[in-house]
C-alpha positions as a Python dict, from the first residue, in 0.01 Angstrom:
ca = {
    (1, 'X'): (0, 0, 0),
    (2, 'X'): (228, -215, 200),
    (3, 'X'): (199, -559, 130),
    (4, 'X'): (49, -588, -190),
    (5, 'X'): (232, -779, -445),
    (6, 'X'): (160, -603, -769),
    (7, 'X'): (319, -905, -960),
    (8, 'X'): (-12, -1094, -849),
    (9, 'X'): (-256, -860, -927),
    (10, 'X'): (-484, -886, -1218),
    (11, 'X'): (-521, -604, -1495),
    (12, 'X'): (-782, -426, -1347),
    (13, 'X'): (-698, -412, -1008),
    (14, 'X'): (-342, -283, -1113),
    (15, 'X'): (-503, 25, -1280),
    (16, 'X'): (-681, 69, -942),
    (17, 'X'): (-356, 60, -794),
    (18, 'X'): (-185, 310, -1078),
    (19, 'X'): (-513, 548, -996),
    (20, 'X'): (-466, 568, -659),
    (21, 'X'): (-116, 655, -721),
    (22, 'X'): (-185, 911, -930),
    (23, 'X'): (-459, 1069, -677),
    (24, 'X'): (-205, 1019, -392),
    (25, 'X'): (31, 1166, -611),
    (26, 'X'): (-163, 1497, -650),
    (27, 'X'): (-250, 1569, -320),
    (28, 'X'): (-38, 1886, -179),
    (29, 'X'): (-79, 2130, 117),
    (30, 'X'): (95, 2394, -6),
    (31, 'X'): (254, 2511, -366),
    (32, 'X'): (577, 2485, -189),
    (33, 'X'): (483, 2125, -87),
    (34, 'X'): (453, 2066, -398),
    (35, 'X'): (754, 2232, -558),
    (36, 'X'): (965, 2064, -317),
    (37, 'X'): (854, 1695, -407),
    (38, 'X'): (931, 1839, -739),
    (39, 'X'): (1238, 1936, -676),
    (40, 'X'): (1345, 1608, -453),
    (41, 'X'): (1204, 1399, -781),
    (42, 'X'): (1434, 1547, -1013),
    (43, 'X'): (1782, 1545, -825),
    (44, 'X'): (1616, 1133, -805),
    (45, 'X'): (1594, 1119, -1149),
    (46, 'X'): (1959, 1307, -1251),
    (47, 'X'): (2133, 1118, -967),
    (48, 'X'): (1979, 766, -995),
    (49, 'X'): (1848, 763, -1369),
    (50, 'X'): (2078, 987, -1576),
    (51, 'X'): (1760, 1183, -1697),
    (52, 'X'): (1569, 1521, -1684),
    (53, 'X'): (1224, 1447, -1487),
    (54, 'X'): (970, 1609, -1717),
    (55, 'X'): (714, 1727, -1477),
    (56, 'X'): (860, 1959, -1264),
    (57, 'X'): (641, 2178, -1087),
    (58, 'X'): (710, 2564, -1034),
    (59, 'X'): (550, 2809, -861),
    (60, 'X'): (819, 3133, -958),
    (61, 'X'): (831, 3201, -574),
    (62, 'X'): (1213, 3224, -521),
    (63, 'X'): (1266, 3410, -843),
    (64, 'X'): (987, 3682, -756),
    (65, 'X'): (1115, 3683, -369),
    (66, 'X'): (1451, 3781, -486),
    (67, 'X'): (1347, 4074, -717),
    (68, 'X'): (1229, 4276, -472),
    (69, 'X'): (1354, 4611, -408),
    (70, 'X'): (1424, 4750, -191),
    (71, 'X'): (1444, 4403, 40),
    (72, 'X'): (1213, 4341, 285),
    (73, 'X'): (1355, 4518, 635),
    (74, 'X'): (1454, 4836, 540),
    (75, 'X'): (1470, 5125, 766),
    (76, 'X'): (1339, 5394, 546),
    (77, 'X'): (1014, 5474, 664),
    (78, 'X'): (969, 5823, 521),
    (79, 'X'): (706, 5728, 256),
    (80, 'X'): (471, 5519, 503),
    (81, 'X'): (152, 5816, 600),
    (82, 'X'): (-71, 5752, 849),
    (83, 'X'): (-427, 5641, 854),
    (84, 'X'): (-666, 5972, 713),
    (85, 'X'): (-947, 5924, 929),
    (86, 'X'): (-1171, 6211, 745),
    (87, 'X'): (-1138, 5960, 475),
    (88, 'X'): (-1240, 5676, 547),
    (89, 'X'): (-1598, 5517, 495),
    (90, 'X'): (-1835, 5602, 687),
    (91, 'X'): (-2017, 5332, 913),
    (92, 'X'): (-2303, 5116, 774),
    (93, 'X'): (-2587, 5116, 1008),
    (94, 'X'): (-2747, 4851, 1220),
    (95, 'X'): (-2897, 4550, 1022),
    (96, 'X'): (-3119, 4360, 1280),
    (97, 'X'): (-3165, 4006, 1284),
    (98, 'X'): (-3458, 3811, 1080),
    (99, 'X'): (-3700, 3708, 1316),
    (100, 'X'): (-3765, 3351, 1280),
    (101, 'X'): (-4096, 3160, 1342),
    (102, 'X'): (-4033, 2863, 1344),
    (103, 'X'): (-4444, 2738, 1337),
    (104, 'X'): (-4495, 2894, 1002),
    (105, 'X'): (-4427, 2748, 640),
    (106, 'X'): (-4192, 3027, 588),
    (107, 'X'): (-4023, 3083, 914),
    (108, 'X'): (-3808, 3336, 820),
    (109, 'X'): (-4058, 3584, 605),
    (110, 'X'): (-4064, 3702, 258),
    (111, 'X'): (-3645, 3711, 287),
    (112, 'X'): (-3567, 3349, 209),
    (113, 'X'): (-3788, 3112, 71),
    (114, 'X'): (-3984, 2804, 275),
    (115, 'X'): (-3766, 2493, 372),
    (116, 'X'): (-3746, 2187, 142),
    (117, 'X'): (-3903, 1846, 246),
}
């Protein structure tokens, strides 16, 4: 965007502008990403502006992290059991591999149908 001056830009290459804005504006990594542009926008707009900034986004994570109980790191292990072996699954069997000819219309058999053209 550097180096574009928007006061010389026609209508419809200022929406193109506004769009790609908008679609910059919306790309995140992570909810926290996210929550922290947020959050950096709206100390901006009380600081500099006097206002609320109406689109705050929230994921809840703080507010669930801190109502957990007991907190994470205890040392009170007396409810964990160990692994019940005698119940566990028992082991699916050997599925071999589809044998592939790769001369024929169909090269893998009746399980998947012939490739498209």
């Amino acid at each position: 965007m550097s180096g574009i001056k928007l006061e010389e830009l026609d209508m419809s290459d200022m929406v193109d502008v506004l769009h790609y804005m908008f679609e910059d504006d919306m790309r995140f990594v992570s909810a926290e990403q996210a929550e922290a542009i947020s959050k950096s926008r709206s100390m901006l707009y009380r600081d500099m502006y006097e206002k609320e900034y109406s689109y705050k986004f929230s994921t809840g994570i703080g507010s669930v992290a801190s109502s957990i109980d007991p907190p994470l790191g205890h040392d009170d292990f007396s409810d964990i059991r160990p692994l019940d072996a005698e119940r566990q699954a028992a082991v699916k069997p050997f599925v071999s591999p589809t044998r592939i000819d790769e001369d024929s219309a169909r090269p893998f058999g009746t399980t998947l149908d012939a490739p498209l053209n």
